[in-house]
C-alpha positions as CSV (number, residue, x, y, z in Angstrom):
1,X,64.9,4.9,-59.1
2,X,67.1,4.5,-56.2
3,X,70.2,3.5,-55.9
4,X,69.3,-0.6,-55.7
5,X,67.6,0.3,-58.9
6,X,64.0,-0.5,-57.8
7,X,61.0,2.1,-57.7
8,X,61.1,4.4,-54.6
9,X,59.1,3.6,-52.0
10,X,57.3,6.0,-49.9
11,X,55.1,6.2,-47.2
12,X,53.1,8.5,-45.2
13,X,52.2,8.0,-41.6
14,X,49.5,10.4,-40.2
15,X,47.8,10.4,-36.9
16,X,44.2,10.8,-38.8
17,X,42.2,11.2,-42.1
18,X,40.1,14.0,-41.4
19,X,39.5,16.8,-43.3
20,X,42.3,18.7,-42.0
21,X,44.8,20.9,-43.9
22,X,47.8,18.0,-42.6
23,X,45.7,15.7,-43.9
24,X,44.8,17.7,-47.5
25,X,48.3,17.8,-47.5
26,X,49.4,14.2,-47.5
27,X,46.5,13.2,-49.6
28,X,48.1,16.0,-52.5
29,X,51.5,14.5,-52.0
30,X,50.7,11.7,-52.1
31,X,49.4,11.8,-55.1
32,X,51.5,14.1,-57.0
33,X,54.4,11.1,-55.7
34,X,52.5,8.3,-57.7
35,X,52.8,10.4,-60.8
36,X,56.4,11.0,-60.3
37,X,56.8,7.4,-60.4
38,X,57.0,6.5,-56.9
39,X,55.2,3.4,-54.8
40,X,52.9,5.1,-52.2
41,X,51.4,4.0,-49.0
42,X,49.7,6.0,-46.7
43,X,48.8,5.1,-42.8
44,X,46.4,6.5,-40.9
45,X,47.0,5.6,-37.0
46,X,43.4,5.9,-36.4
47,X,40.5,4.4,-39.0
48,X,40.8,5.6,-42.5
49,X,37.9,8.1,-43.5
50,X,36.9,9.0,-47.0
51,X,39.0,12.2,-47.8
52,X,42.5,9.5,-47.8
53,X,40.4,6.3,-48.7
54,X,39.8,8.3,-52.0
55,X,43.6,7.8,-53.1
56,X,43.1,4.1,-53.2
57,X,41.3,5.1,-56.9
58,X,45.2,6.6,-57.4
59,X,47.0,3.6,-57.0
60,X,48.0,4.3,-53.2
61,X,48.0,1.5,-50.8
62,X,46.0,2.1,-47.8
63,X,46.3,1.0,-44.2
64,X,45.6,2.1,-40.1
65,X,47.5,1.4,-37.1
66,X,44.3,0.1,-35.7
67,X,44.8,2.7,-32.5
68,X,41.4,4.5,-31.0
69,X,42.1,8.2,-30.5
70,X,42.9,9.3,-27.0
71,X,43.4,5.7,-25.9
72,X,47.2,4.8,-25.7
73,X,48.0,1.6,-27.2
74,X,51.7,0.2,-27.3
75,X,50.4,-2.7,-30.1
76,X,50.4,0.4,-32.8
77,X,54.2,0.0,-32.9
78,X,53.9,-3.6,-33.7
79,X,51.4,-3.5,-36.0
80,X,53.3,-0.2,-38.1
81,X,56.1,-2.8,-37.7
82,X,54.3,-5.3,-39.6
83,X,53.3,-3.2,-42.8
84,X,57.2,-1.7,-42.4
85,X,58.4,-5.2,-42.9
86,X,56.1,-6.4,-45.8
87,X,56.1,-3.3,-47.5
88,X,60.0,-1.8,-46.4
89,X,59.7,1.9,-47.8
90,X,62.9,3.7,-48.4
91,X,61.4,6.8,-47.1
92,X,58.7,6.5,-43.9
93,X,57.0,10.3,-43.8
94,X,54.9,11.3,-40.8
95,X,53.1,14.0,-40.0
96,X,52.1,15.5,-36.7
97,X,52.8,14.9,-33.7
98,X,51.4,11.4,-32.8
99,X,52.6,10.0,-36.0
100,X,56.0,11.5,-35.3
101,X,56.9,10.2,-31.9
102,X,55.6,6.9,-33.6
103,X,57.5,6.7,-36.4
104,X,60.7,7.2,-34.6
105,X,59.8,4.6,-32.6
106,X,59.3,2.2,-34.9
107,X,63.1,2.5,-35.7
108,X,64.0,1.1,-32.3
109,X,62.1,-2.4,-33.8
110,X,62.9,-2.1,-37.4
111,X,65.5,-0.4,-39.9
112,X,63.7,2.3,-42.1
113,X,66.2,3.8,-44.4
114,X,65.0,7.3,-43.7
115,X,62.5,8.7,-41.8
116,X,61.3,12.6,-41.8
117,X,59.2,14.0,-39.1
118,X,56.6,17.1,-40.2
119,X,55.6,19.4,-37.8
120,X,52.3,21.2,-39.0
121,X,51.6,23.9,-36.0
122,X,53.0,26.6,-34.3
123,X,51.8,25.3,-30.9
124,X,52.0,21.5,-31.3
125,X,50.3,21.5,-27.6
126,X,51.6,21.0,-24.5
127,X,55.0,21.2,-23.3
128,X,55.7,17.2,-22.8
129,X,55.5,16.8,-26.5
130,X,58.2,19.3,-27.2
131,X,60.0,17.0,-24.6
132,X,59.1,13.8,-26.4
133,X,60.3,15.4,-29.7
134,X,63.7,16.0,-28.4
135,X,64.3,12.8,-26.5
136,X,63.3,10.9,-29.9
137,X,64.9,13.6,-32.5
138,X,68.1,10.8,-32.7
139,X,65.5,8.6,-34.1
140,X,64.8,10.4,-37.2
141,X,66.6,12.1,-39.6
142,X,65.1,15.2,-40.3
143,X,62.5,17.6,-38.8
144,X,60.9,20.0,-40.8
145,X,58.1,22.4,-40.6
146,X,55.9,24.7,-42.2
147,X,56.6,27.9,-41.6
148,X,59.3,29.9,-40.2
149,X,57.5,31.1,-37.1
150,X,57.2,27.5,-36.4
151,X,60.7,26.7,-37.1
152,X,61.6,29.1,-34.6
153,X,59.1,27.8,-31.6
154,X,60.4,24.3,-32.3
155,X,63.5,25.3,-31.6
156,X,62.7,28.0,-28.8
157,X,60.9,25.1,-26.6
158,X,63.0,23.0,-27.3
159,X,62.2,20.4,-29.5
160,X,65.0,20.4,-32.3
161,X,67.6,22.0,-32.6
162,X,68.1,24.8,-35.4
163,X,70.7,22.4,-37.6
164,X,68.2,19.3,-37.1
165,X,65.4,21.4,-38.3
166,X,64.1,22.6,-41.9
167,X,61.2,24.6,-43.5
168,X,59.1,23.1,-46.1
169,X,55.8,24.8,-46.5
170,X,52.7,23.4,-47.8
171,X,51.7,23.1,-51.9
172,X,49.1,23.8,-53.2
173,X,47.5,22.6,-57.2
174,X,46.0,26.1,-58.1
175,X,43.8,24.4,-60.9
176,X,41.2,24.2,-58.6
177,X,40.6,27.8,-57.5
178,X,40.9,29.5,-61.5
179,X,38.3,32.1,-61.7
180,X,34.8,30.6,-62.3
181,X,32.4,33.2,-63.2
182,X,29.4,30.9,-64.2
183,X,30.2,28.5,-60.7
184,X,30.3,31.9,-58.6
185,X,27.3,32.8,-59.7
186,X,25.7,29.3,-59.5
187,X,26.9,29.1,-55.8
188,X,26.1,32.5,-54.7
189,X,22.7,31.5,-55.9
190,X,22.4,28.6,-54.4
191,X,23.5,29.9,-50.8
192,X,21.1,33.3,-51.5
193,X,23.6,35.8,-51.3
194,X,22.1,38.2,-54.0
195,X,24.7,41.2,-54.2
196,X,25.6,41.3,-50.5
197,X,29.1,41.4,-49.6
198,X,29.9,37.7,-48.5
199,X,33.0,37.5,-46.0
200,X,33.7,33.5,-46.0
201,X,35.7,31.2,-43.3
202,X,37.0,27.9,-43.3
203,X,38.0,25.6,-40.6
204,X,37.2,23.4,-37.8
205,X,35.2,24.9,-35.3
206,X,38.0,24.8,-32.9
207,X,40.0,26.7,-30.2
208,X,42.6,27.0,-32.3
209,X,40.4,29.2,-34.8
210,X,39.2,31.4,-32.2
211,X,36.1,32.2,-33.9
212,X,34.7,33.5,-30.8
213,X,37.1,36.8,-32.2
214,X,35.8,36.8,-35.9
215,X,32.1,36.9,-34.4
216,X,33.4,40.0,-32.7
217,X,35.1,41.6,-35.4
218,X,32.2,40.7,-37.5
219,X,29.5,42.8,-35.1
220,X,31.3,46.1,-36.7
221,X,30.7,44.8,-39.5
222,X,27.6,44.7,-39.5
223,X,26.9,47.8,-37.7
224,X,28.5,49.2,-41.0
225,X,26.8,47.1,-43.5
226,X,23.7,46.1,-42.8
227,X,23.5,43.7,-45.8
228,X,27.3,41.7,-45.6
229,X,27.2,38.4,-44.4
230,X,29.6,35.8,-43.3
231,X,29.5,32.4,-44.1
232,X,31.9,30.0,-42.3
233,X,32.3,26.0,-43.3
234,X,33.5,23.5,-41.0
235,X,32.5,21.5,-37.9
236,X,33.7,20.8,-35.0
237,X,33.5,20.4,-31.3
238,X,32.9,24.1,-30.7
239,X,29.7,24.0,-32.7
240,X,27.0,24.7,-30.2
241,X,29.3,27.5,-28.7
242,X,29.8,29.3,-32.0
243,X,25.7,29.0,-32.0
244,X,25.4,30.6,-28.8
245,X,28.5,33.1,-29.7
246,X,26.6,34.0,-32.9
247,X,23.1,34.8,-30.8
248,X,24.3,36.5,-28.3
249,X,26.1,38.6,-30.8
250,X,22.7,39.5,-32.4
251,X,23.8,37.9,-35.5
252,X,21.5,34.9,-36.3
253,X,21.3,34.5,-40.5
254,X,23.8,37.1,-40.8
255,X,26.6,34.4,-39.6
256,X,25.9,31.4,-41.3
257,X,27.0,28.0,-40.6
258,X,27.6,25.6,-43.4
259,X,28.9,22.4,-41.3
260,X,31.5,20.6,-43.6
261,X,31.3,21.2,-47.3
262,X,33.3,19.2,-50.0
263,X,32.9,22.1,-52.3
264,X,35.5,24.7,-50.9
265,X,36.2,25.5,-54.3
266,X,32.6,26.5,-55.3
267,X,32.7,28.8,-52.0
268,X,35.6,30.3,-52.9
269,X,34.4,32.1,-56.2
270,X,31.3,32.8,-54.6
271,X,32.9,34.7,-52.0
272,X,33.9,38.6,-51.8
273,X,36.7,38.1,-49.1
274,X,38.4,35.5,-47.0
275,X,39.1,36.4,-43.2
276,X,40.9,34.1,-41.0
277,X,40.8,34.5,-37.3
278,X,43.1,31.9,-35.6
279,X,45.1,32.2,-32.1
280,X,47.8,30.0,-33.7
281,X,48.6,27.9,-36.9
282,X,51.4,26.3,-39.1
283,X,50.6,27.4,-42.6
284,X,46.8,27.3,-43.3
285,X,46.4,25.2,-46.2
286,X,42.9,27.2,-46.1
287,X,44.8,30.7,-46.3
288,X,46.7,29.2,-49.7
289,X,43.6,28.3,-51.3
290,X,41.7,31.5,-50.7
291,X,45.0,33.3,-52.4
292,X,44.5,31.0,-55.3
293,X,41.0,32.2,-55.5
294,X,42.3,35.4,-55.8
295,X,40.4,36.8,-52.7
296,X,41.3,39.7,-50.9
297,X,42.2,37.7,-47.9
298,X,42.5,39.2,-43.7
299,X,44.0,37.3,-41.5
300,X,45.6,37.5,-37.5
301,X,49.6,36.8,-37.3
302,X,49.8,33.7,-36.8
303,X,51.8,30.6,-37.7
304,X,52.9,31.5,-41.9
305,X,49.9,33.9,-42.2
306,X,52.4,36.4,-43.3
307,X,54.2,34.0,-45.9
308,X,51.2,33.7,-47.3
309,X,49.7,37.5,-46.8
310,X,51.4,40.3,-48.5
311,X,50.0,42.9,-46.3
312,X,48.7,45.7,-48.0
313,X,48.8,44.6,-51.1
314,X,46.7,40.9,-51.3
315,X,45.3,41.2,-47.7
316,X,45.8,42.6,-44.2
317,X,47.3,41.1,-41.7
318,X,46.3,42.1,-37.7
319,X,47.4,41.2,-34.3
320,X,46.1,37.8,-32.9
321,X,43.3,38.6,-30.3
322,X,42.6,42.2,-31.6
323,X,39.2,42.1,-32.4
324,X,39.2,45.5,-32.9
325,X,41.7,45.0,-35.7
326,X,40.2,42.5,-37.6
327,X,37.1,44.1,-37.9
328,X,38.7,47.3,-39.2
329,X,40.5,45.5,-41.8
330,X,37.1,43.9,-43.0
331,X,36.1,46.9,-43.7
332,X,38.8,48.0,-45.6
333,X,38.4,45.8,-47.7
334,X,34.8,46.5,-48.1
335,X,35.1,49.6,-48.9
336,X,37.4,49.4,-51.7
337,X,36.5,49.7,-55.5
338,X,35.3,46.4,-57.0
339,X,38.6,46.8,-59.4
340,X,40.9,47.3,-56.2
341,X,39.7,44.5,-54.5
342,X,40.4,42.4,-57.6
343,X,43.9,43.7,-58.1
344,X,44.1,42.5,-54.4
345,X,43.2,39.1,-55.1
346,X,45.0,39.0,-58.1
347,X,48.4,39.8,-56.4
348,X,47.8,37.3,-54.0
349,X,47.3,34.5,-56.3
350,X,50.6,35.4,-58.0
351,X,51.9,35.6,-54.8
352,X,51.5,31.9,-54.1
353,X,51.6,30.8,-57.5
354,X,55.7,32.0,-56.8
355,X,56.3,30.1,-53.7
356,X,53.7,27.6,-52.9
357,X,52.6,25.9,-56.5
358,X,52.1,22.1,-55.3
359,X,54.7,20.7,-57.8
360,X,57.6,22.5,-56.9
361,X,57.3,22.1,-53.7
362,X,56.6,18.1,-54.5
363,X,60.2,18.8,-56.0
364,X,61.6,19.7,-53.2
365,X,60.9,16.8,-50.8
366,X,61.9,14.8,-53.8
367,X,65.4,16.4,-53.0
368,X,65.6,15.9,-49.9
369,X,64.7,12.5,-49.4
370,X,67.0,11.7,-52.3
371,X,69.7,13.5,-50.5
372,X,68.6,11.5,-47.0
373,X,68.9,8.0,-48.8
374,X,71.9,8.6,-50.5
375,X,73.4,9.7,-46.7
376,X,71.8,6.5,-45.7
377,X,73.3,4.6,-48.2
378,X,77.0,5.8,-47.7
């Protein structure tokens, strides 16, 4: 309850509903807020698609913006006003960095008791936005972040400074990802992997995951195994390029593309190791689940890689861009015992079962928008 004495009220603003790990995120809170006893709303600022339109069955009230994406349109802050007014949250939550500049907005039109602004990337993009942060940062009352490398670019270009900023990293419900042995074997099936080594990636097929590099790493690979195999879900605007990438390389049905899967999960226990090749990230939601699937996981330096990564002991962690790396570190893995590469996986599950397990972190945004409203309140 809050101080008035009425439920909480929360809601999350977020600039899409794709399958994104922002959005996976919300779409956990969110939830795991309704069974803390909590009204929930969530906001998409473009049109609602299925992975948020889901929570509806949870009890979450649903809305968009109505904006178009990469068309400007000054009517979102009117029509955010709108469902601020009929709805009035104690808490307004938004995440990246669209919904952020928006929501602080919004206050210069209406009175929100509190709202936080999340920061999902180590790059948010170009520099204007880091500008836009801090000529809005008065207009909301906490900035936070999920990981400490992109604490410290926030506050290195200049976006927030180091008192108005905070890390909260990502949660994740390890339920999903318990070891499976009758579902890996299903899946592995299923996708005809036999006994070959499977290497699996998950992402958009983006810049940002710089698959161009895991192609790379993954010709030594193959020069060293001639049976191992990479399968990599997600789609995205790079597809036709990771096609050409994967051709060129010599690699056609030993890469394979599975576009987008809802079954991550499945994947996951079918898989032998996880490898992650991205030129910049905030804390791959991607990266937690493979750790709570107890694979042996290798990953570039990037973003919270390294928060998540024990190197050495659940994964190995290489330089950004360093194909050479990466593809030594596959290999690595490879070439350990069955029982090693399980002891791997193992200690990486513990690992985020420690410091990422969904409901305490859940408890700690509980904390701190409690501590925000009772500021607000005084």
């Amino acid at each position: 309850m809050t101080s008035s004495g009425h439920r909480p009220r929360l809601a999350f603003l977020i600039t899409s509903s794709g399958a994104g790990g922002a959005e996976q995120q919300v779409r956990a809170l969110a939830i795991a807020f309704r069974g803390r006893g909590w009204d929930v709303a969530v906001l998409s600022m473009l049109p609602l698609e299925p992975l948020l339109l889901e929570l509806a069955d949870y009890g979450v009230e649903l809305a968009s913006v109505g904006m178009s994406r990469g068309i400007p349109d000054p009517r979102g802050v009117w029509r955010l006003r709108r469902f601020l007014r009929r709805w009035r949250p104690d808490v307004l939550h938004a995440h990246m960095v669209h919904a952020n500049l928006l929501a602080r907005v919004s206050r210069l039109v209406i009175s929100t008791p509190v709202i936080v602004s999340t920061m999902h990337n180590q790059n948010e993009g170009a520099q204007w936005r880091y500008v836009a942060y801090r000529l809005t940062d008065r207009l909301t009352d906490i900035t936070t972040t999920v990981s400490r490398l992109a604490v410290s670019e926030a506050v290195r270009r200049g976006a927030v400074t180091s008192k108005r900023i905070r890390l909260v990293p990502n949660g994740i419900d390890l339920a999903p990802y318990v070891a499976n042995a009758p579902l890996r074997e299903a899946t592995r099936e299923a996708l005809d992997i036999g006994d070959r080594f499977a290497w699996l990636a998950v992402g958009r097929l983006t810049e940002a995951k710089a698959y161009d590099d895991m192609i790379a790493a993954f010709v030594t690979v193959a020069r060293r195994d001639d049976q191992a195999i990479l399968l990599v879900a997600g789609d995205g605007p790079l597809e036709n390029d990771v096609r050409t990438w994967i051709d060129r390389a010599g690699l056609v049905g030993r890469i394979r593309l599975l576009g987008h899967r809802a079954d991550v999960p499945a994947l996951m226990q079918a898989a032998d190791g996880f490898v992650l090749s991205s030129a910049w990230e905030g804390l791959p939601m991607v990266l937690l689940e493979a750790a709570a699937a107890a694979l042996p996981l290798v990953a570039t330096d990037v973003g919270g890689t390294r928060e998540v990564v024990l190197d050495a002991v659940s994964g190995h962690v290489t330089p950004a861009g360093d194909v050479t790396a990466l593809g030594s570190a596959m290999l690595s893995v490879m070439a350990l015992p069955a029982a090693a590469r399980r002891s791997m996986g193992e200690a990486g599950r513990a690992h985020v079962a420690a410091r990422f397990e969904l409901a305490s972190v859940v408890t700690v945004w509980e904390q701190l928008y409690q501590a925000l409203l009772g500021r607000a309140a005084r």
